[in-house]
VOPAFI-354639 format. One record per residue (C-alpha): y, x, z. Coordinates in steps of 0.05 Angstrom, whole numbers, plus 32768, in hexadecimal, padded with zeros to 4 digits. Layout:
<recs>
YXZ;...
</recs>
This chain:
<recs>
81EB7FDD7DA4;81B6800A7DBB;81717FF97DE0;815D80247E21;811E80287E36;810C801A7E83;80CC80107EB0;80D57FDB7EE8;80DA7FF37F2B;80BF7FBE7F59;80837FC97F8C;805A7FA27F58;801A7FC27F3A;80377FB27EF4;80657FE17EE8;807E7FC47EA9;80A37FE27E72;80EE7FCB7E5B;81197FC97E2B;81687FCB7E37;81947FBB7E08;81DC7FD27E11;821D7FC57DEE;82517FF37DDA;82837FE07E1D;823E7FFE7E41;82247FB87E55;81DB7FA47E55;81DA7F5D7E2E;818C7F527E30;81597F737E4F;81077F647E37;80CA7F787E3A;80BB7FC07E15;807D7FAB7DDE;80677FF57DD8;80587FF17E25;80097FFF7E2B;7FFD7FD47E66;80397F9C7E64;803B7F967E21;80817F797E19;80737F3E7E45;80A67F427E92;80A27F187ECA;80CA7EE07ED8;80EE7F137F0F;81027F3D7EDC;81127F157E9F;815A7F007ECD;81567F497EDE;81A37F4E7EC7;81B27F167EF2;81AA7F487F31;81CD7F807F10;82077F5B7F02;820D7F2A7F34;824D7F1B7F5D;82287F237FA1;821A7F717F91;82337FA37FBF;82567FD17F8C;828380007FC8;827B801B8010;827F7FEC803D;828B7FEF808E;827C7FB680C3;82B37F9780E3;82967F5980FD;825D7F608137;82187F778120;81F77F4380FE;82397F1480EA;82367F4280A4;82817F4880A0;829A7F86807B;82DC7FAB8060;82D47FD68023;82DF8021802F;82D980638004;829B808D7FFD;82C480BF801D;82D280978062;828A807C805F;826B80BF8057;829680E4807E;828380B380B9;823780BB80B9;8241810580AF;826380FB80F2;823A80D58110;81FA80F980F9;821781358115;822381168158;81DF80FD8163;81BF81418148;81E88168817A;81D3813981B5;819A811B81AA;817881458172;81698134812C;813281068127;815880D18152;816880C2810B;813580A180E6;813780948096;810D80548091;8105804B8040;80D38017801E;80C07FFF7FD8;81027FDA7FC5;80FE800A7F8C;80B780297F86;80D380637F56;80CB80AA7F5F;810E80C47F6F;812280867F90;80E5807D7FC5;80E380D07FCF;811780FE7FB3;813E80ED7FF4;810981118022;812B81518015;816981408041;813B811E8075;810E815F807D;8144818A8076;816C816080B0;8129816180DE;8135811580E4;80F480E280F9;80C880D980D0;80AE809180C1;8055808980BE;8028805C80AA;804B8028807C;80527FD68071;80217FD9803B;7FE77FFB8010;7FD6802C803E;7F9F80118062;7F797FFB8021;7F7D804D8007;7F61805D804E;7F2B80248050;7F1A80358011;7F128083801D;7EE1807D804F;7EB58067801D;7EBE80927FE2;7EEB80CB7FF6;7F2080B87FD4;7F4B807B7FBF;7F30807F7F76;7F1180437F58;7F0E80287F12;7F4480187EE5;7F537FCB7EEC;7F587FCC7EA2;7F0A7FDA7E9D;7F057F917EB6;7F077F767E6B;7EC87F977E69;7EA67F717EA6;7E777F3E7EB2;7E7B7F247EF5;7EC27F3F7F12;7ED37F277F5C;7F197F297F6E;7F1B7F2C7FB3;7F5B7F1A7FDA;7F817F2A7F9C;7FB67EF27F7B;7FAD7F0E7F39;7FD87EDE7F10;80107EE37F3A;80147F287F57;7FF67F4A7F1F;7FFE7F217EE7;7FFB7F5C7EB2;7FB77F5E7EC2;7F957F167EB9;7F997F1A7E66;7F647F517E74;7F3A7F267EA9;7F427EF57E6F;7F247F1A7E39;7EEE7F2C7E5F;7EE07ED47E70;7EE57ED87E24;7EA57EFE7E23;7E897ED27E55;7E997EFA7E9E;7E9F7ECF7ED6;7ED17ED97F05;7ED27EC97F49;7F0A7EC77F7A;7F027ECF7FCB;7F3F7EC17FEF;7F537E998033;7F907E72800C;7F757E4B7FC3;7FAC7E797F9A;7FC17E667F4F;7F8A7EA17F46;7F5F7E727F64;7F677E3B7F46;7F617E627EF4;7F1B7E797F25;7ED77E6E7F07;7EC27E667F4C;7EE67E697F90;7ED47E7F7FD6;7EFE7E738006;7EEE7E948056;7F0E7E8C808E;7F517EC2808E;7F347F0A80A8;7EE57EF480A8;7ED87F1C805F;7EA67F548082;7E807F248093;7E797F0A8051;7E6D7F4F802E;7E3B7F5B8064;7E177F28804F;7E177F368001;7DFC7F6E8020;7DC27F4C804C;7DB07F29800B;7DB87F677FD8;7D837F8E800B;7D577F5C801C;7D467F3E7FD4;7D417F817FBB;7D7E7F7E7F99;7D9A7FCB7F9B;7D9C7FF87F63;7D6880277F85;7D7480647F5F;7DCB80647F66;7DBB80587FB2;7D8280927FB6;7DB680C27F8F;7E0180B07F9F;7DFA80947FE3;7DEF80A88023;7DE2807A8068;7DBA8044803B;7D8B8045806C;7DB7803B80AC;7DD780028087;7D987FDF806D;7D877FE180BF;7DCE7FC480D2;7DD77F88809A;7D927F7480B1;7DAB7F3D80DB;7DF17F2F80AD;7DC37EEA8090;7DEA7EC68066;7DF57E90809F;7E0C7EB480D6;7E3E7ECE80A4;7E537E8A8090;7E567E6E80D2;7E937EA080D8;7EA87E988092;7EAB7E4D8092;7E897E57804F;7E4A7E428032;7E047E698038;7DEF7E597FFB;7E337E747FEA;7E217EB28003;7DE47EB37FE2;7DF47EAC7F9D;7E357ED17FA0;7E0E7F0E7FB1;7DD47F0B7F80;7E057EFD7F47;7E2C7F357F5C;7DEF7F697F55;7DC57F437F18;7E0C7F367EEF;7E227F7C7ED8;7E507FA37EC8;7E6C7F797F0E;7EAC7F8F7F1E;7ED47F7E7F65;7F237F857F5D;7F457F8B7F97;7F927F957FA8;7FB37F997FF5;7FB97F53800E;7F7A7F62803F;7F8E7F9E805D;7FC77F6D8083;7F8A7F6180C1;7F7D7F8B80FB;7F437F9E80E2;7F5C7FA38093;7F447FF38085;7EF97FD5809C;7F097FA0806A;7F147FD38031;7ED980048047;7EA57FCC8040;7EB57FBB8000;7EC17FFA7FDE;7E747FFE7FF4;7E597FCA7FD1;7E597FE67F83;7E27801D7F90;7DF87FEF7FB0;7DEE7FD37F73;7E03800C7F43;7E3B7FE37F25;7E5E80287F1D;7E3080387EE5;7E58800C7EB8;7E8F80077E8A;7EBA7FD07EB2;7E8A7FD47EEB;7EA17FF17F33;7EDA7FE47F61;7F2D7FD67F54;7F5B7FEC7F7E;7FA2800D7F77;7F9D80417F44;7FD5806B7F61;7F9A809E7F7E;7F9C80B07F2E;7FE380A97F1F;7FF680D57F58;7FC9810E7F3C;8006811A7F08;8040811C7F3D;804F814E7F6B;805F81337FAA;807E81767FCE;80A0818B7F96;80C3814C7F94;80C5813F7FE6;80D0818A7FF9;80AA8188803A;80B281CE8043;80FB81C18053;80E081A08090;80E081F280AC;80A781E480D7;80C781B1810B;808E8177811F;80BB81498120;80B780F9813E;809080C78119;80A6807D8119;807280478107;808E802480CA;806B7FE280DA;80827FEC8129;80C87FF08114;80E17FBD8149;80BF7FDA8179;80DE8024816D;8125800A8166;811A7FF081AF;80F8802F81CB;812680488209;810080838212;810C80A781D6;8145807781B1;81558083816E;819C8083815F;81A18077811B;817A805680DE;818380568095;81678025806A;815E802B8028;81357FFF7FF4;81177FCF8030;81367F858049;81157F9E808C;812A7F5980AF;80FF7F378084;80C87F648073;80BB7F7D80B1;808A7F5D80E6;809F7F48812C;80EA7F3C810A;81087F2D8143;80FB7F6C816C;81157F878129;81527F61813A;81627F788184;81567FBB8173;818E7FB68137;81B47F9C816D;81BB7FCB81A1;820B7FE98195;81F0802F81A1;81CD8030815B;81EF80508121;81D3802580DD;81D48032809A;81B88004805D;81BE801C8012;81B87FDE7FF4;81C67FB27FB3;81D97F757FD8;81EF7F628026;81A17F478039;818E7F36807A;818D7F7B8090;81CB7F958077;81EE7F6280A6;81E57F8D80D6;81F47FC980B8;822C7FFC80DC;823B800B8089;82197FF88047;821F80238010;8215800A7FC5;81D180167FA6;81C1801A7F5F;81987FE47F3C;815780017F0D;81837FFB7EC5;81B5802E7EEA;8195806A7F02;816080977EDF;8120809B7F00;80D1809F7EF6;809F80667F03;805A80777F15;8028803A7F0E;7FF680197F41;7FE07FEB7F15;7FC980067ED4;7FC280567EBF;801080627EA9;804B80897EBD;808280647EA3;80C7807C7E94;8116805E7EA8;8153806E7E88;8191805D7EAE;81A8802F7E71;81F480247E92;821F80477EB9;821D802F7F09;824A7FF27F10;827D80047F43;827180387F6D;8223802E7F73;81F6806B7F7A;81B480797F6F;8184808C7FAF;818080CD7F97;81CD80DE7F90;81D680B97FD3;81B180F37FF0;81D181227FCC;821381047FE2;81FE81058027;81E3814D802A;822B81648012;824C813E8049;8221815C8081;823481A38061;81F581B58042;81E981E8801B;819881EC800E;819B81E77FBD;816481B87FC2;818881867FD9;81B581807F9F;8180817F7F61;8196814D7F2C;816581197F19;814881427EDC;813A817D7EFF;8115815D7F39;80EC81277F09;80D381647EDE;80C481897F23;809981527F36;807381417EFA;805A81927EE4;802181727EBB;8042813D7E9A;806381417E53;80AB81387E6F;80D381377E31;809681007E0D;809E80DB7E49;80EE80CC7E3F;80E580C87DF2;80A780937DFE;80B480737E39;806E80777E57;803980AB7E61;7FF080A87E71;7FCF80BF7EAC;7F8B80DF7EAC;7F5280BA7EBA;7F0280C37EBF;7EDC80DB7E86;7EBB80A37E62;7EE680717E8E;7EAD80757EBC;7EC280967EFF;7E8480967F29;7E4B808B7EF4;7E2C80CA7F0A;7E4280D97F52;7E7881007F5F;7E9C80DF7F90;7ED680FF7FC1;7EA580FF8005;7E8E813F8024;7E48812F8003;7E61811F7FC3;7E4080D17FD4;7E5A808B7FEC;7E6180978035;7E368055804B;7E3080778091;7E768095809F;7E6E80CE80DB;7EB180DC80D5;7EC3809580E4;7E9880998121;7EB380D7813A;7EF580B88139;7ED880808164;7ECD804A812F;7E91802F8110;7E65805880E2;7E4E801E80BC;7E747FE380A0;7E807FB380E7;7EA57F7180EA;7ED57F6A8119;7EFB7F31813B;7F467F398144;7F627F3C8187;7F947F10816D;7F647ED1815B;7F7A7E87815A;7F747E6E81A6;7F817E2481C3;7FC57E3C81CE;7FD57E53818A;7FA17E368162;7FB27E438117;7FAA7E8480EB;7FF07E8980CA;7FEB7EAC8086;802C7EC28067;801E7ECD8020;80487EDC7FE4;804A7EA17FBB;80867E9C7F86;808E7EAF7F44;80DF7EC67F40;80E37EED7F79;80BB7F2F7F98;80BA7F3D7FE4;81027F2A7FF8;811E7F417FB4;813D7F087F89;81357ED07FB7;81807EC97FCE;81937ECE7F7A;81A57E7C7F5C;81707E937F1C;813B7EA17F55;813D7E7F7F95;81517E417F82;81197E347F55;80E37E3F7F83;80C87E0F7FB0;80ED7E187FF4;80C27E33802B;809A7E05804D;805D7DF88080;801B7DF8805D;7FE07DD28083;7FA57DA38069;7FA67D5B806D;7F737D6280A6;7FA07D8D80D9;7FE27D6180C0;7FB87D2580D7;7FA77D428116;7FEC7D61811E;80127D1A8114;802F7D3C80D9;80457D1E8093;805F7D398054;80A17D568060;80A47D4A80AB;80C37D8280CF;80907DAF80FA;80997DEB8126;80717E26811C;80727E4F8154;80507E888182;80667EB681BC;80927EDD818D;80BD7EA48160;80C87E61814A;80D27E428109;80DF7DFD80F2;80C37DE780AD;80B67DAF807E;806A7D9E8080;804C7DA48042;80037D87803A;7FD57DA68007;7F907DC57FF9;7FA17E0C7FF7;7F9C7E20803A;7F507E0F8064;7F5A7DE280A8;7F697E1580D9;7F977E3A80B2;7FE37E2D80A1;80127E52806F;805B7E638069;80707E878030;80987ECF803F;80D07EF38012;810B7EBF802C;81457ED0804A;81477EB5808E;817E7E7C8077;81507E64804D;81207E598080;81537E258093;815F7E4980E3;81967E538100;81827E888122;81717EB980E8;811F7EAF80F2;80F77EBB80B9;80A87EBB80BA;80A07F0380CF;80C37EEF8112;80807ED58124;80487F0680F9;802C7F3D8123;803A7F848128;7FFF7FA0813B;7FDC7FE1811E;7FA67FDF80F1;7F64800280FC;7F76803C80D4;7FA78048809C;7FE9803C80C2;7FF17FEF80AD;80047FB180D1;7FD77F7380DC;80107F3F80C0;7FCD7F1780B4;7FB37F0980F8;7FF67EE1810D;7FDC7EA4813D;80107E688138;80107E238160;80347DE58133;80527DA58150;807D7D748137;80C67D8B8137;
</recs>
């Protein structure tokens, strides 16, 4: 028996550490949390602890496989690597020749958030000339929002918060999305912090809440423009921080100077007094700390949403203190220690500008005549249900003139409608490198068994694919070691495999901004952006309606949240140790709309807009505001009970952020009626 040590790999800010234990046939028997892990410290998820139920299921994909039903039917033979590669070599070639190499677009996502995994596979693509995919499904348009303010997407480390008096999480679900993090929250209630949590949907985070605000979904500007009203007003700013690390106090004073506490809560559907006291608490209770994650950015206007808030600790100098400030990702510091090109090779790229393809507009682009693409890859996303506007996702995977590939684990949604699936490796089977956005670590994973069948990791599936197009760029063929060592120059590589986690560098003192020195052109908090306006949007923190706001034809805000403990994003939830022992997807709406509606508990209603149906069990309950409905996301679409493959995205919107590339899943409209 011998224990291998692992990081998890999910797009989860946890990041955990692992233990594998392995036998002498070379199977792992147990797999647990790793005790020596700084941040985890030996506790996993409930995802995780059946971890070895996914790696060994009897649904895995463990060989090529090509379709031989229609697209869509998922019906399959088995074939050879050498059939399967030798096809998209030809068919790569074919498109290149006629159509040029960015009709083929790689379209990869955080399945497995490791290094090698999520980039080592940008060699080929530059090297090819193929599209390129921007903006991205999520975290993006937080870093942006928040770099307006401070120059960068550096905040304080979420750690800090056992050392906080007044911490605001702030469209965060803590316990369930970050659970590594609430023992630390808890010490600090220990000491007597408060915590306070502002979200449109009363979360389990909620409900462990000291206090709970709950505004109407996308109204939070308003809100912190208010705090600000207050903070300005009753003399409540840390004079000398503003005078020194600030810079458009002024302007701002002059522009929250008619955000009164009311006419914010008349959009809020909060309390004034709310308001009030939320915002003289926050500047008299130090060190205050707000902790933040990427929920919010999911509005139109969800960059705005981040750039307000990342403005509020220097009003009131909260930056001064240990455990004091504002929480975000910390990957702005855990990217300092990895070097992106020399892992990515954009120099391979030759010069060529080549297409872009909106990763959130992915429907859309599949259905572009103008400039079609002619082939996709997919690799570490369940793009049918991740994706917004699903079913233009659908039609475009349709069309018989598209050449698809998915590198998978198991046949999802998506791979149904795959041209050929190839095998992909689970975590325990491929060596890779974890970098945190959760806590200050790099962690370390050990393939602890050999791939089961003929599964391969992303990295040699590029490698594999490179030979077959007759590559010869040396690049392309680094093994794992050699690019992970490449990509981490100031990291101790071999103390990172003997420990299984590094540290990443942080601020001196653990105080980032005590004295200044943030990212801006002026070294301040950017208050007044001018770049902003020069770009043509606001200077100053502005709330902004959506375009897409309930209407009397659509009169409910639909919010699609993650809400279940065994499964992440689409991963796990078609597993019998996950799925099953989650509460199915439903309708959530208050007893007041139900009432109005004509619906009871566990009728059947449709949701619906211009862009899908579905048709749910009604479930009533006090977690969602009148107004606003909920339906959980992560299912496959036959759990969703359709027979037409829907799943919630089908009706969430597509549409762009402000800035930051993102999607506005958040500002879906939805009408409901009795089935």
């Amino acid at each position: 028996m011998r224990i291998v040590l692992g990081t998890c790999h999910h797009d989860c800010p946890d990041s955990c550490g692992w233990q594998v234990s392995v036998d002498d046939e070379g199977v792992a028997t147990q797999m647990r949390g790793n005790p020596d892990h700084p941040y985890s410290q030996g506790e996993l998820c409930p995802k995780v602890n059946r971890f070895l139920g996914r790696v060994y299921s009897p649904e895995r994909v463990l060989y090529p496989l090509r379709r031989v039903g229609a697209k869509g039917e998922g019906r399959f033979e088995q074939i050879s690597w050498r059939e399967a590669l030798d096809e998209i070599a030809q068919r790569f070639q074919g498109i290149v020749a006629e159509h040029g190499a960015d009709a083929i677009v790689p379209y990869v996502s955080a399945g497995n958030q490791s290094l090698l995994a999520i980039m080592f596979g940008e060699r080929f693509w530059h090297h090819l000339g193929a599209a390129r995919v921007t903006g991205n499904l999520c975290g993006a348009v937080a870093a942006a929002g928040t770099v307006t303010a401070l120059g960068s997407g550096k905040g304080i480390d979420p750690s800090d918060l056992q050392h906080s008096k007044f911490i605001i999480l702030w469209g965060t679900n803590t316990r369930l999305t970050n659970r590594h993090l609430w023992p630390f929250i808890e010490q600090a209630r220990a000491n007597d912090a408060q915590v306070v949590v502002i979200d449109p949907i009363r979360t389990i985070t909620a409900e462990s809440a000291d206090w709970f605000i709950q505004p109407r979904p996308g109204t939070d500007v308003a809100l912190m423009l208010a705090m600000m009203h207050v903070l300005v007003r009753d003399a409540l700013i840390d004079t000398d921080y503003v005078q020194q690390h600030t810079e458009g106090f002024d302007d701002l004073a002059a522009h929250v100077a008619d955000w009164t506490p009311q006419r914010a809560a008349d959009i809020c559907g909060i309390d004034a007094a709310d308001i009030e006291t939320l915002a003289r608490r926050y500047a008299a209770e130090q060190p205050a700390a707000i902790r933040t994650l990427v929920g919010a950015e999911h509005h139109e206007h969800g960059g705005m949403f981040f750039r307000t808030l990342a403005c509020l600790p220097a009003l009131v100098g909260a930056w001064r203190h240990l455990g004091g400030g504002y929480a975000r990702s910390v990957s702005a510091w855990t990217n300092d220690v990895v070097d992106v090109d020399a892992l990515t090779r954009p120099d391979l790229l030759a010069g060529r500008n080549t297409r872009g393809v909106a990763m959130p507009q992915l429907g859309r682009a599949l259905l572009d005549t103008e400039a079609p693409l002619k082939a996709i890859v997919m690799i570490g996303v369940n793009a049918m249900v991740s994706v917004p506007e699903t079913e233009l996702v659908r039609q475009g995977l349709l069309r018989d003139d598209l050449f698809t590939v998915v590198h998978d684990q198991f046949i999802t949604d998506t791979a149904k409608y795959a041209d050929i699936v190839l095998p992909a490796t689970t975590q325990i089977e491929a060596t890779d490198v974890v970098t945190s956005w959760g806590s200050l670590h790099v962690g370390w994973n050990d393939a602890a068994i050999a791939p089961l069948g003929e599964a391969v990791s992303n990295s040699e599936l590029h490698r594999r694919l490179a030979a077959a197009m007759g590559f010869t760029e040396p690049a392309l063929f680094d093994d794992d070691i050699t690019a992970l060592r490449a990509a981490l120059p100031t990291i101790d590589f071999d103390a990172l495999r003997d420990s299984g986690v590094a540290d990443v560098p942080y601020a001196p003192n653990r105080l980032p901004y005590a004295n200044g020195g943030f990212a801006t052109p002026s070294g301040k908090v950017a208050l007044r952006s001018d770049a902003l306006a020069a770009l043509g949007f606001p200077a100053l923190p502005t709330y902004l309606a959506p375009h897409e706001a309930p209407s009397a034809e659509f009169p409910f805000a639909l919010l699609t949240p993650k809400q279940q403990t065994r499964f992440l994003n689409s991963s796990y939830s078609q597993l019998p140790q996950h799925g099953p022992l989650e509460t199915p997807p439903a309708l959530e709406v208050c007893a007041a709309d139900a009432a109005a509606l004509g619906l009871a508990e566990g009728d059947m209603a449709r949701v619906h807009n211009r862009r899908a149906e579905l048709r749910l069990p009604v479930r009533i309950t006090e977690r969602v505001r009148p107004g606003v409905v909920s339906v959980p996301w992560g299912w496959w679409s036959h759990q969703y009970g359709g027979a037409d493959g829907t799943v919630v995205n089908s009706l969430t919107s597509d549409a762009a952020t402000d800035w930051g590339g993102g999607v506005a899943f958040w500002d879906t409209t939805v009408a409901v009626a009795r089935a």
